[in-house]
PyMOL commands that place a pseudoatom at each C-alpha (Angstrom):
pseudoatom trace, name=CA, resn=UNK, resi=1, chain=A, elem=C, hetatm=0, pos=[101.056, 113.832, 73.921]
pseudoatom trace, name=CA, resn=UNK, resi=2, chain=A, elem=C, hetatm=0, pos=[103.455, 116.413, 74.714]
pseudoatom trace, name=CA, resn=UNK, resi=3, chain=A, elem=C, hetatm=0, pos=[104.508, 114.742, 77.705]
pseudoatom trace, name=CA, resn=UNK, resi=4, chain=A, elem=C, hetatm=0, pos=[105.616, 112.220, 75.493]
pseudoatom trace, name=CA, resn=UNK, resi=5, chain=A, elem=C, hetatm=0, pos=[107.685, 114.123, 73.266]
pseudoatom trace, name=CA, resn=UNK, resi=6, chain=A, elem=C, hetatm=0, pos=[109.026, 115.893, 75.945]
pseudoatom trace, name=CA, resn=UNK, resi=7, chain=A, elem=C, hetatm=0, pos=[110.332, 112.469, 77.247]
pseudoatom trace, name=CA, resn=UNK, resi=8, chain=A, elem=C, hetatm=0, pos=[111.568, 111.604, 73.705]
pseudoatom trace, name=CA, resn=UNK, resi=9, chain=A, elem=C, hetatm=0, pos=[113.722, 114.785, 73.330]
pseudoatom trace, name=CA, resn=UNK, resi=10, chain=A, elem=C, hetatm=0, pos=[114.821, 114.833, 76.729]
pseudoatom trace, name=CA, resn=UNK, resi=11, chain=A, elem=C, hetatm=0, pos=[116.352, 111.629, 76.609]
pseudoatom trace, name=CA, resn=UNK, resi=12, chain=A, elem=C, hetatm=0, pos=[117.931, 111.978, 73.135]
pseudoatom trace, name=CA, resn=UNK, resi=13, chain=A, elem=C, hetatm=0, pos=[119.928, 114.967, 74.339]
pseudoatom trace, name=CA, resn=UNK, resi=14, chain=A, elem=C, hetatm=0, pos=[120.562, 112.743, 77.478]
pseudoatom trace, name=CA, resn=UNK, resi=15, chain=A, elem=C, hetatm=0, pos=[122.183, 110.302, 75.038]
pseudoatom trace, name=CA, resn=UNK, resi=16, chain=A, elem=C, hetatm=0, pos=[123.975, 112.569, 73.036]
pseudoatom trace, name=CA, resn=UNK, resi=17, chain=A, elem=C, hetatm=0, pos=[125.627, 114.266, 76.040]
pseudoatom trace, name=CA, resn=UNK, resi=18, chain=A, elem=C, hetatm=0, pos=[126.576, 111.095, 77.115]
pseudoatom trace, name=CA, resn=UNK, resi=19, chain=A, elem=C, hetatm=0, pos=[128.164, 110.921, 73.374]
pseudoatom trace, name=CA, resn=UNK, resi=20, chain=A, elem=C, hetatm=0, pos=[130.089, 113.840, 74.016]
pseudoatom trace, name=CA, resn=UNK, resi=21, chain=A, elem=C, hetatm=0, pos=[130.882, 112.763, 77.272]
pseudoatom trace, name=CA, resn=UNK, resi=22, chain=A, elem=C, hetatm=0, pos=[131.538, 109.449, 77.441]
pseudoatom trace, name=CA, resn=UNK, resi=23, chain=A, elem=C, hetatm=0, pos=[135.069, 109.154, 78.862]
pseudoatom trace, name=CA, resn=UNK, resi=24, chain=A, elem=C, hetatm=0, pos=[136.034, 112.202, 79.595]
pseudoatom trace, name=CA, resn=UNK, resi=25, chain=A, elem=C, hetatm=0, pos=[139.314, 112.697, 81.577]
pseudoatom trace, name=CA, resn=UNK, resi=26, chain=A, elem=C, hetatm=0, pos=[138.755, 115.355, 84.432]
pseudoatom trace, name=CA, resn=UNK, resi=27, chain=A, elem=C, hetatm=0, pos=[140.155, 117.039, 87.461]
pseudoatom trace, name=CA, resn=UNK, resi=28, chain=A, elem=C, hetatm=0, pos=[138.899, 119.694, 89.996]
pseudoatom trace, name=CA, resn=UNK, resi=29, chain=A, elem=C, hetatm=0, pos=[139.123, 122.306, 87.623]
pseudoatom trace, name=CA, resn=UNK, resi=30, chain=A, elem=C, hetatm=0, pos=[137.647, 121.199, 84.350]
pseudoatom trace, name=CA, resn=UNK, resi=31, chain=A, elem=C, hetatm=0, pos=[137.081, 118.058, 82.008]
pseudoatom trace, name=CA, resn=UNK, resi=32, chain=A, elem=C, hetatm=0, pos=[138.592, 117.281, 78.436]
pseudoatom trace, name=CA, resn=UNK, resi=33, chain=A, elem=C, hetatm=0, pos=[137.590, 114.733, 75.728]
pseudoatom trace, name=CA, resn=UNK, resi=34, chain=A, elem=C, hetatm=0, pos=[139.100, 113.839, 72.261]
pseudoatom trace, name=CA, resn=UNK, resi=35, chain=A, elem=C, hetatm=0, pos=[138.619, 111.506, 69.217]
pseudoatom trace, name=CA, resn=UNK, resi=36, chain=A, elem=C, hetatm=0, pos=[140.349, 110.013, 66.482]
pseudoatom trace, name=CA, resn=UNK, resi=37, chain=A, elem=C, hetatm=0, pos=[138.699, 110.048, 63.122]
pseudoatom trace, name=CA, resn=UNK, resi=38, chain=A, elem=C, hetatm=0, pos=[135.279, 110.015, 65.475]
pseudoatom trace, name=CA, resn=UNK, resi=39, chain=A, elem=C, hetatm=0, pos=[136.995, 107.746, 67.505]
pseudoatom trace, name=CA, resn=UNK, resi=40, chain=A, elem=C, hetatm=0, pos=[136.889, 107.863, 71.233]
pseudoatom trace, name=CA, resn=UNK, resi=41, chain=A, elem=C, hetatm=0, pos=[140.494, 108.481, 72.872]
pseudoatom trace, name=CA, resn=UNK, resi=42, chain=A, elem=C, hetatm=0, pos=[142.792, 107.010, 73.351]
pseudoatom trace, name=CA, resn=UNK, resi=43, chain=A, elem=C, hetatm=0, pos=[142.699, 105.047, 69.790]
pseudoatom trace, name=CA, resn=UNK, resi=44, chain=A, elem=C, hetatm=0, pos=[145.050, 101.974, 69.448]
pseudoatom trace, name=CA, resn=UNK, resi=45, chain=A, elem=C, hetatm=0, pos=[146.145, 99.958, 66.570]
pseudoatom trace, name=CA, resn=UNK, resi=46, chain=A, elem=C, hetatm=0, pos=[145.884, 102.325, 63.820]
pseudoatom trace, name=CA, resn=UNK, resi=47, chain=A, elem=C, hetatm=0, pos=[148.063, 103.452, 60.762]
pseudoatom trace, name=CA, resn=UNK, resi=48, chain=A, elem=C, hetatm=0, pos=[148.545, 106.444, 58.709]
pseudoatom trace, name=CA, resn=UNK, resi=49, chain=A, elem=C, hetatm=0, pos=[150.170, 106.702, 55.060]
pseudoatom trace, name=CA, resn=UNK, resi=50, chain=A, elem=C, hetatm=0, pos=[151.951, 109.577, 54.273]
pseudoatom trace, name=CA, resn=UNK, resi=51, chain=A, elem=C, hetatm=0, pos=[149.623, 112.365, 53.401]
pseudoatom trace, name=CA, resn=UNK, resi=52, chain=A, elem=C, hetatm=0, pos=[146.761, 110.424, 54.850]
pseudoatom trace, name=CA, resn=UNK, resi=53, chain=A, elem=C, hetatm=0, pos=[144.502, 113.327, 55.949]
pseudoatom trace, name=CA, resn=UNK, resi=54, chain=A, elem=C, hetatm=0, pos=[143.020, 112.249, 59.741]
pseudoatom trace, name=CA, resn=UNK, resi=55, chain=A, elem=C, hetatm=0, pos=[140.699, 114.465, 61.815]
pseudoatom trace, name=CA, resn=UNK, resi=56, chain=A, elem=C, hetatm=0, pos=[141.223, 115.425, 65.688]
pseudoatom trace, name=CA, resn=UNK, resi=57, chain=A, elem=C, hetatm=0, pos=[138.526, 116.707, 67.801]
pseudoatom trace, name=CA, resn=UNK, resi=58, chain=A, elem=C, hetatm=0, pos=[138.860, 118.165, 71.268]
pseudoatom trace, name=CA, resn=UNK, resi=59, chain=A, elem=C, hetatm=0, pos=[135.571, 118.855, 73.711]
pseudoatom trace, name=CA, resn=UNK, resi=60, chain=A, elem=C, hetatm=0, pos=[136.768, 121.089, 76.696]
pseudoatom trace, name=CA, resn=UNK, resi=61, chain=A, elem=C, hetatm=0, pos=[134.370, 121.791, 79.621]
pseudoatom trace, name=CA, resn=UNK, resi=62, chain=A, elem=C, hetatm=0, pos=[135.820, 124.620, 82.557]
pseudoatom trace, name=CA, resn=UNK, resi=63, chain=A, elem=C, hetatm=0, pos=[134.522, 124.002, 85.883]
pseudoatom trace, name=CA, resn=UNK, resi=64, chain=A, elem=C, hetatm=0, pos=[136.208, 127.191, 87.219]
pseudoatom trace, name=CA, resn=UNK, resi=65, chain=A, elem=C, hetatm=0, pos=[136.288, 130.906, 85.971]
pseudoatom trace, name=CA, resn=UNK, resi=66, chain=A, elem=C, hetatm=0, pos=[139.679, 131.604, 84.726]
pseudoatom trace, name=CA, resn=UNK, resi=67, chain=A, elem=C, hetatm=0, pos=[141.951, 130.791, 82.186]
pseudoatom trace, name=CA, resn=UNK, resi=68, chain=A, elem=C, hetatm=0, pos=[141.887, 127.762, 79.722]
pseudoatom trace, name=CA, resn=UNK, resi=69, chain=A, elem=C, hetatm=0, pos=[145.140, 126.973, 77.467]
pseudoatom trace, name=CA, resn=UNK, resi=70, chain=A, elem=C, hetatm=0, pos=[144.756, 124.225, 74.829]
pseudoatom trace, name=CA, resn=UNK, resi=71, chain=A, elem=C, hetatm=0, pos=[147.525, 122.500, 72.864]
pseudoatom trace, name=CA, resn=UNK, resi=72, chain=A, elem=C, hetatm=0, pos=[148.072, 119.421, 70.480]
pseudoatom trace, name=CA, resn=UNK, resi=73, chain=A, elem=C, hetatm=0, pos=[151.487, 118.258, 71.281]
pseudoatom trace, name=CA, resn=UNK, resi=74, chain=A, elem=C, hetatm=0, pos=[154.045, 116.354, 69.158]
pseudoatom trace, name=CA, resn=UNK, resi=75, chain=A, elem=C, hetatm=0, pos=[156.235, 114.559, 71.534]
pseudoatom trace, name=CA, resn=UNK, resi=76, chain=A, elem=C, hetatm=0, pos=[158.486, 113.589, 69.183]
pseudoatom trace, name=CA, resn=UNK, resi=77, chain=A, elem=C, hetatm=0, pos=[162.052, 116.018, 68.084]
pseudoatom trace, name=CA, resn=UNK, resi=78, chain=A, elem=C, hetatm=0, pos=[161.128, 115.588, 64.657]
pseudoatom trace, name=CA, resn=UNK, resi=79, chain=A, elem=C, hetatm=0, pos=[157.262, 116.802, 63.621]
pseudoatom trace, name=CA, resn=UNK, resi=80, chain=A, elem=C, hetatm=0, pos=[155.756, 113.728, 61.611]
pseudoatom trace, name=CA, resn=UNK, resi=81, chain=A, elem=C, hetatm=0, pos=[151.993, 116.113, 60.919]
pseudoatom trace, name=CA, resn=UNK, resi=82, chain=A, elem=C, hetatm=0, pos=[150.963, 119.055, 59.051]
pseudoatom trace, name=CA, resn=UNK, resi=83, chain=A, elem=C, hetatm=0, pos=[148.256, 120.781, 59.876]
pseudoatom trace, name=CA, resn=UNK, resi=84, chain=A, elem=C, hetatm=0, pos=[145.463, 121.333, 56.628]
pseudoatom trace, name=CA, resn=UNK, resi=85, chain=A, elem=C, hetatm=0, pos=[143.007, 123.326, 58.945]
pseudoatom trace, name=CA, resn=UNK, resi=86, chain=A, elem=C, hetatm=0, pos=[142.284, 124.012, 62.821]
pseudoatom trace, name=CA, resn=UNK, resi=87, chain=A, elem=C, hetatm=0, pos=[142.914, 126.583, 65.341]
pseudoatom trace, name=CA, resn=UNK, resi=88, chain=A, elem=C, hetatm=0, pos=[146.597, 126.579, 65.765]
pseudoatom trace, name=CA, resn=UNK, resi=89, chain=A, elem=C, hetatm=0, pos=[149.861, 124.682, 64.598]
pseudoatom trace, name=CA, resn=UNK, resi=90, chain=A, elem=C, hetatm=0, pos=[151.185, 121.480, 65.958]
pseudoatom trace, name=CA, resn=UNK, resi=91, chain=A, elem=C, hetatm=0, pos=[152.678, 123.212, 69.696]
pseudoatom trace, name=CA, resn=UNK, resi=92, chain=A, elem=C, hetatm=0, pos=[151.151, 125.798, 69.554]
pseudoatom trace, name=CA, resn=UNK, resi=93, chain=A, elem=C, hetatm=0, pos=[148.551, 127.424, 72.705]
pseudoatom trace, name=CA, resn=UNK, resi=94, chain=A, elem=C, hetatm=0, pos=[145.086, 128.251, 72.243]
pseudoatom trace, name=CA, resn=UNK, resi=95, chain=A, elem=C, hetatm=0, pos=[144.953, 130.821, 74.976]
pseudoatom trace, name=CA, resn=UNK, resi=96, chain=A, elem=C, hetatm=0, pos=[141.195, 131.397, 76.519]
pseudoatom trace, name=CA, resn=UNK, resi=97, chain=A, elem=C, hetatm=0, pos=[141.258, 134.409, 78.673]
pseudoatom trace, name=CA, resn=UNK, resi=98, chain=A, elem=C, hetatm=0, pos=[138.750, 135.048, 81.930]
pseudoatom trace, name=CA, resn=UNK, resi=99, chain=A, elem=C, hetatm=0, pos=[136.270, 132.332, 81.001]
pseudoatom trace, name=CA, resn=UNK, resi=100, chain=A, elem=C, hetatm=0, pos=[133.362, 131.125, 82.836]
pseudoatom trace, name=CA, resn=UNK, resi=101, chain=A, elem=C, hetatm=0, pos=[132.427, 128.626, 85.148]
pseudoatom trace, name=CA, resn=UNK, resi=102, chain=A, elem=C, hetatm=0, pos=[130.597, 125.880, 82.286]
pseudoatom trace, name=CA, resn=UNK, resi=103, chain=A, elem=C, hetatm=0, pos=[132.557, 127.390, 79.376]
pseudoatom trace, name=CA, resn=UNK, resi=104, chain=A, elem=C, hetatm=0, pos=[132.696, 124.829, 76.761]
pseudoatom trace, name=CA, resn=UNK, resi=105, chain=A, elem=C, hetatm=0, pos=[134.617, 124.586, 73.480]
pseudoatom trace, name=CA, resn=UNK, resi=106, chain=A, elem=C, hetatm=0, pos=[135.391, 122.285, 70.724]
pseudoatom trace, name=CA, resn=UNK, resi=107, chain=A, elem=C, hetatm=0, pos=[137.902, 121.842, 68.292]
pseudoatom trace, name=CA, resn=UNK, resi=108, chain=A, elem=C, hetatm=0, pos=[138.773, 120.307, 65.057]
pseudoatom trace, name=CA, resn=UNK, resi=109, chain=A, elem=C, hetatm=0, pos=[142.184, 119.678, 63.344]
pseudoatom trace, name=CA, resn=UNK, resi=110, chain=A, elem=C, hetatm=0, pos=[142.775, 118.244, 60.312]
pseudoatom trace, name=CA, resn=UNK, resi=111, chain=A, elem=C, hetatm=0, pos=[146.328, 116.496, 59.845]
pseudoatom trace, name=CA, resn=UNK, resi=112, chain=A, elem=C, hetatm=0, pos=[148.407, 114.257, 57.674]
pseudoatom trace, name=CA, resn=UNK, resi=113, chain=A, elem=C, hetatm=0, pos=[151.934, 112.539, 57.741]
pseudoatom trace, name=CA, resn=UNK, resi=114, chain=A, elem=C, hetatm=0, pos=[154.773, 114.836, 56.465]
pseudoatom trace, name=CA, resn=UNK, resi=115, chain=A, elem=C, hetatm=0, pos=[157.021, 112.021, 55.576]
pseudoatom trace, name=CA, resn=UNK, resi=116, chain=A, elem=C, hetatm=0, pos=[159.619, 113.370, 58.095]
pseudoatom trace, name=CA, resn=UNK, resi=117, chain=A, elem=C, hetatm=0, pos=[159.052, 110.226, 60.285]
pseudoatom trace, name=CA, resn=UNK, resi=118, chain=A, elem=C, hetatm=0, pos=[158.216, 106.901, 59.049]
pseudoatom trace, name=CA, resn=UNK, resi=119, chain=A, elem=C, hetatm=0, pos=[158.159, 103.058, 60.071]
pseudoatom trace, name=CA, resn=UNK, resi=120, chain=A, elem=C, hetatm=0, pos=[157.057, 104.487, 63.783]
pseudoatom trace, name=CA, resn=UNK, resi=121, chain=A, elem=C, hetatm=0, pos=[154.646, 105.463, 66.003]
pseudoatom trace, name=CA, resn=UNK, resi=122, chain=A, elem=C, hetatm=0, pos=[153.962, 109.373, 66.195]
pseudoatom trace, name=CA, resn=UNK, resi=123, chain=A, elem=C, hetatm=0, pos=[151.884, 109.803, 68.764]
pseudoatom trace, name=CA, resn=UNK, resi=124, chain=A, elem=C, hetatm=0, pos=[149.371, 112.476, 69.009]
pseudoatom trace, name=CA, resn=UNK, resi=125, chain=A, elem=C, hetatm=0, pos=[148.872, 114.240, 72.212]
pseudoatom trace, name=CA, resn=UNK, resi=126, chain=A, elem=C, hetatm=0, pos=[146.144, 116.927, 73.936]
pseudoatom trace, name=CA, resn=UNK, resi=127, chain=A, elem=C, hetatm=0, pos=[147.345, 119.091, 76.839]
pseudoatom trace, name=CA, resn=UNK, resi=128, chain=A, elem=C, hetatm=0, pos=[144.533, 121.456, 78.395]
pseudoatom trace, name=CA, resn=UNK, resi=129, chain=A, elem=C, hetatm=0, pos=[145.592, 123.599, 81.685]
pseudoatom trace, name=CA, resn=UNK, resi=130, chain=A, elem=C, hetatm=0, pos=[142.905, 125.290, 83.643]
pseudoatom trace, name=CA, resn=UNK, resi=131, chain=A, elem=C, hetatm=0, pos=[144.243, 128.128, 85.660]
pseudoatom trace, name=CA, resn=UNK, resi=132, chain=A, elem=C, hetatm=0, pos=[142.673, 130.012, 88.575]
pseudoatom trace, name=CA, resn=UNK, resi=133, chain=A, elem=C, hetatm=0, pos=[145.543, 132.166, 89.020]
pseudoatom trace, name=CA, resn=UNK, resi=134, chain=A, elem=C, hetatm=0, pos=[148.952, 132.534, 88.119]
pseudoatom trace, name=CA, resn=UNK, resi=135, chain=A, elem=C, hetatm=0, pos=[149.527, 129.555, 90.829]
pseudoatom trace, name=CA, resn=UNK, resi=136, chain=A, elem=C, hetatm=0, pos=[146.291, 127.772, 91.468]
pseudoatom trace, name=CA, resn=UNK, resi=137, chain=A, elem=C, hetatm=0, pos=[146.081, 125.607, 88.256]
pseudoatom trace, name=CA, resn=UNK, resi=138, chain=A, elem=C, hetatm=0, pos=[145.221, 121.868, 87.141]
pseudoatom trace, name=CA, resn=UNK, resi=139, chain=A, elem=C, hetatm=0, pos=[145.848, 120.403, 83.953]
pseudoatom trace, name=CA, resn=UNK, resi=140, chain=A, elem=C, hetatm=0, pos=[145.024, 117.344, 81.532]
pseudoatom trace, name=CA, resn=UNK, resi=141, chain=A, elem=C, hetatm=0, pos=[147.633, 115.262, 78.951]
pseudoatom trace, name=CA, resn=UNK, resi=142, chain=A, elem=C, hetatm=0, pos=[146.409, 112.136, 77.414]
pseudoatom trace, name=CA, resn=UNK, resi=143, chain=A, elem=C, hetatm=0, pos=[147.392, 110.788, 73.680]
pseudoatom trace, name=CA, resn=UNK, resi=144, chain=A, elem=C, hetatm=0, pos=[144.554, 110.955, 71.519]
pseudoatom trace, name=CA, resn=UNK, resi=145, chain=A, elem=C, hetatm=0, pos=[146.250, 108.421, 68.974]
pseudoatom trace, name=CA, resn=UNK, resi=146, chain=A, elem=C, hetatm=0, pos=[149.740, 106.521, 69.091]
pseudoatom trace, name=CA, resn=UNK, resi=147, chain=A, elem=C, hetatm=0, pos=[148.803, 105.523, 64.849]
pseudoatom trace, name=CA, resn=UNK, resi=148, chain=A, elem=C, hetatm=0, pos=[152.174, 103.971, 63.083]
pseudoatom trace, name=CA, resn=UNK, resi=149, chain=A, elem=C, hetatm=0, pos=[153.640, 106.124, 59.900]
pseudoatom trace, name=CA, resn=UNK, resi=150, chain=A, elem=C, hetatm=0, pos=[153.733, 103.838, 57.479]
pseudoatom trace, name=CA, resn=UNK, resi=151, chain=A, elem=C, hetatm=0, pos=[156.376, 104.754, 54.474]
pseudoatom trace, name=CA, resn=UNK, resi=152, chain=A, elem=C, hetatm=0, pos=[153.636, 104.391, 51.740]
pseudoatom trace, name=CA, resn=UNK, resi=153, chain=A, elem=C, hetatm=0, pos=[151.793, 107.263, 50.164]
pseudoatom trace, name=CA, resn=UNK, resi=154, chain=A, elem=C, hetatm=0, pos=[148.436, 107.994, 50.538]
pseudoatom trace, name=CA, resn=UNK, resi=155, chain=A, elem=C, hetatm=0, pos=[146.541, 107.767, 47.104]
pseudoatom trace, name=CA, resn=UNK, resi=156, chain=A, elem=C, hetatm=0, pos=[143.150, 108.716, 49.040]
pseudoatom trace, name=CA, resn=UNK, resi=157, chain=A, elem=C, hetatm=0, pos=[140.578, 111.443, 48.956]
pseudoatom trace, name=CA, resn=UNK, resi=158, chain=A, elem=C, hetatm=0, pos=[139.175, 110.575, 51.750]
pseudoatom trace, name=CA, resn=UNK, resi=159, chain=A, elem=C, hetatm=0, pos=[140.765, 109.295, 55.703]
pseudoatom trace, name=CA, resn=UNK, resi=160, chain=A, elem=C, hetatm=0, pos=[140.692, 105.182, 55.339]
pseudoatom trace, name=CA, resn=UNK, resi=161, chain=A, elem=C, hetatm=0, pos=[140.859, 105.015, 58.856]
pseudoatom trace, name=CA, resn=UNK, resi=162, chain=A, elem=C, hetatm=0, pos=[143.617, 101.984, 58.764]
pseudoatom trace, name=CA, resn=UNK, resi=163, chain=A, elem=C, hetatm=0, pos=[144.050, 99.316, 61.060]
pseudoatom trace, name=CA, resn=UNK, resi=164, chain=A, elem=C, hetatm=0, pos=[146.432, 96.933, 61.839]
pseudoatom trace, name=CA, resn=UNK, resi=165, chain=A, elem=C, hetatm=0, pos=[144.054, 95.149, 63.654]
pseudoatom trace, name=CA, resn=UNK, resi=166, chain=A, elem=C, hetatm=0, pos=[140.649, 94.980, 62.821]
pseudoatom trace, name=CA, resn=UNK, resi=167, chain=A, elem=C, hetatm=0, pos=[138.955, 93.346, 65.044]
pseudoatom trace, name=CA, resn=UNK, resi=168, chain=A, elem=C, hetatm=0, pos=[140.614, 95.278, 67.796]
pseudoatom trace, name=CA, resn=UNK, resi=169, chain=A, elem=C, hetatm=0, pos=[137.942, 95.847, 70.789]
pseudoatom trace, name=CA, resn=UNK, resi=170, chain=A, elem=C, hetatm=0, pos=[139.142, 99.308, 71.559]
pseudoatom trace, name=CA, resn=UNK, resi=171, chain=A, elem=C, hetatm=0, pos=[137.432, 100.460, 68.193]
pseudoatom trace, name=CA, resn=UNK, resi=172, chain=A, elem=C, hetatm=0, pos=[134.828, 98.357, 67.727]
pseudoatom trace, name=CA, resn=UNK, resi=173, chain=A, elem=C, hetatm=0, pos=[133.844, 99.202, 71.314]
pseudoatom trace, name=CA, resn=UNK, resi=174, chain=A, elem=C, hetatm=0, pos=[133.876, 102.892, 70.616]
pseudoatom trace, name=CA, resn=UNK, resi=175, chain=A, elem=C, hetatm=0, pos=[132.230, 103.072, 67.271]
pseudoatom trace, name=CA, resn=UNK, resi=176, chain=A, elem=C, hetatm=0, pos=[129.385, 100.859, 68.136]
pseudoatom trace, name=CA, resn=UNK, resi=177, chain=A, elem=C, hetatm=0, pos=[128.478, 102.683, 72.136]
pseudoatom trace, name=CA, resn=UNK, resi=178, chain=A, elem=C, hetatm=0, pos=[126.615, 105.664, 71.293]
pseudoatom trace, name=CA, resn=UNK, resi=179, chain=A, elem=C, hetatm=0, pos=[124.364, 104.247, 68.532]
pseudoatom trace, name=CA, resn=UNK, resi=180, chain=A, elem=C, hetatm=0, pos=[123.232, 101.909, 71.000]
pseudoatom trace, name=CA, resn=UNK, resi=181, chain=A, elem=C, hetatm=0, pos=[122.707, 104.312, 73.632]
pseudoatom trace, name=CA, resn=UNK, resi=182, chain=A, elem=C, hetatm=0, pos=[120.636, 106.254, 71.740]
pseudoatom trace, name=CA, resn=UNK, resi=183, chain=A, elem=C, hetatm=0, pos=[118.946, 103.231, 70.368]
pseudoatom trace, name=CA, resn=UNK, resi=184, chain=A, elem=C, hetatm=0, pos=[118.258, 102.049, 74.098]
pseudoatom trace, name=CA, resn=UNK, resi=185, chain=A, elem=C, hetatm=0, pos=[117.386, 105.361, 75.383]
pseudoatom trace, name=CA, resn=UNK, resi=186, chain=A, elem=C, hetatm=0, pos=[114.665, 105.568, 72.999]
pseudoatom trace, name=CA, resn=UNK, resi=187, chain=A, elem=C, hetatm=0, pos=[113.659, 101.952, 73.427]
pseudoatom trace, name=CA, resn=UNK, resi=188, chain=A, elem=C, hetatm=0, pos=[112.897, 103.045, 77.153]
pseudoatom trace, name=CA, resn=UNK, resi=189, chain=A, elem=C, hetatm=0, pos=[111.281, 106.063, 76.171]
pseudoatom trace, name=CA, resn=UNK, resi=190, chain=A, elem=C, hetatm=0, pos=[108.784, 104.420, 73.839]
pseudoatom trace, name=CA, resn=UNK, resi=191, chain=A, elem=C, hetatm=0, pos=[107.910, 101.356, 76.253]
pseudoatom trace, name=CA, resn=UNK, resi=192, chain=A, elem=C, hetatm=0, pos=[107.943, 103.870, 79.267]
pseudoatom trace, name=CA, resn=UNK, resi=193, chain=A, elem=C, hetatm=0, pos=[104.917, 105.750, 76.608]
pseudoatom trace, name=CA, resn=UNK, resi=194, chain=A, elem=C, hetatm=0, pos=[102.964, 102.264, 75.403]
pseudoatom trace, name=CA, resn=UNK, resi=195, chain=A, elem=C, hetatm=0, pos=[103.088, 101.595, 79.552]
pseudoatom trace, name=CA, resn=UNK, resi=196, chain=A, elem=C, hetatm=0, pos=[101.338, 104.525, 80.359]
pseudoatom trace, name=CA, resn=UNK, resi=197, chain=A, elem=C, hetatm=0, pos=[98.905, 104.270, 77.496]
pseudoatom trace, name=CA, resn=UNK, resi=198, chain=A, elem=C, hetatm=0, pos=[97.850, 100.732, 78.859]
pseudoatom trace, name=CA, resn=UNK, resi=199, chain=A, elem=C, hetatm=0, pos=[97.326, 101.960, 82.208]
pseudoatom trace, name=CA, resn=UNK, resi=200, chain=A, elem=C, hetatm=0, pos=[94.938, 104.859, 81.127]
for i in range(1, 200): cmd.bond("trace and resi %d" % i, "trace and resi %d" % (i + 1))
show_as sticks, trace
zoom trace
């Protein structure tokens, strides 16, 4: 019986790595996830209201000892976000001095739409640099989100994660994928068991 639930946990920590994980961008030197309102990077096809509050989360994994610097970038001149709560400001470095080899970190921002840019897209960008030395260094950009600023207010509580399109495959893809893994990882677990039990 333990056996079993060995399996069992063992392959629902599988699946939620491979949550975590699932398409990670990486180089030599480390690997970098985000999501969108829990949505996998990069999100297309959204939109935000003015003062509609969104949520960004970063997973960061260092495959060297060294130096890790994180930063969510506005590429725009004007800044269209505020930030409610998180680790830094819009541009600004999260600097990680003399980590380990496997050092892992995540982190959450919540933002909204100033109002300072409107009827556009604003996108929202993660840059990670993983640094050996002062010259031996890799590094990771991708946009998490490109969402449209619509010039509406947000009347909200609560993100209302809008679409333009809703039946756009990008997010139905990524909010459906991890249920189901889990759901089939624990599907092959439990026939893997009832197998065994016939056998004996």
């Amino acid at each position: 019986m333990k056996k079993y639930l060995y399996l069992i946990v063992l392959s629902f920590v599988f699946c939620l790595n491979q949550n975590v994980l699932a398409d990670p961008v990486e180089n030599d030197f480390g690997i970098v996830n985000a999501w969108y309102n829990g949505q996998e990077a990069t999100v297309k096809n959204v939109s935000l209201k003015i003062g509609e509050p969104i949520e960004i989360t970063v997973f960061v994994y260092s495959k060297i000892a060294g130096n890790v610097y994180v930063k969510l970038i506005n590429p725009l001149v004007t800044i269209p976000y505020d930030i409610i709560s998180g680790p830094t400001e819009l541009d600004k470095t999260i600097d990680n001095y003399d980590v380990k080899s496997g050092w892992t970190m995540n982190y959450t921002w919540i933002i909204k739409p100033n109002g300072e840019w409107t009827n556009g897209n604003a996108p929202i960008n993660i840059f990670v640099q993983f640094s050996k030395d002062y010259d031996e260094y890799e590094h990771v950009q991708f946009t998490i989100a490109n969402p449209i600023i619509l010039d509406e207010q947000y009347s909200g509580s609560n993100p209302s994660h809008t679409t333009i399109d809703p039946s756009s495959t990008d997010q139905s893809q990524s909010n459906s994928s991890p249920s189901f893994g889990i759901i089939a990882a624990l599907l092959s677990v439990a026939l893997v068991v009832m197998w065994r039990e016939k056998k004996i």
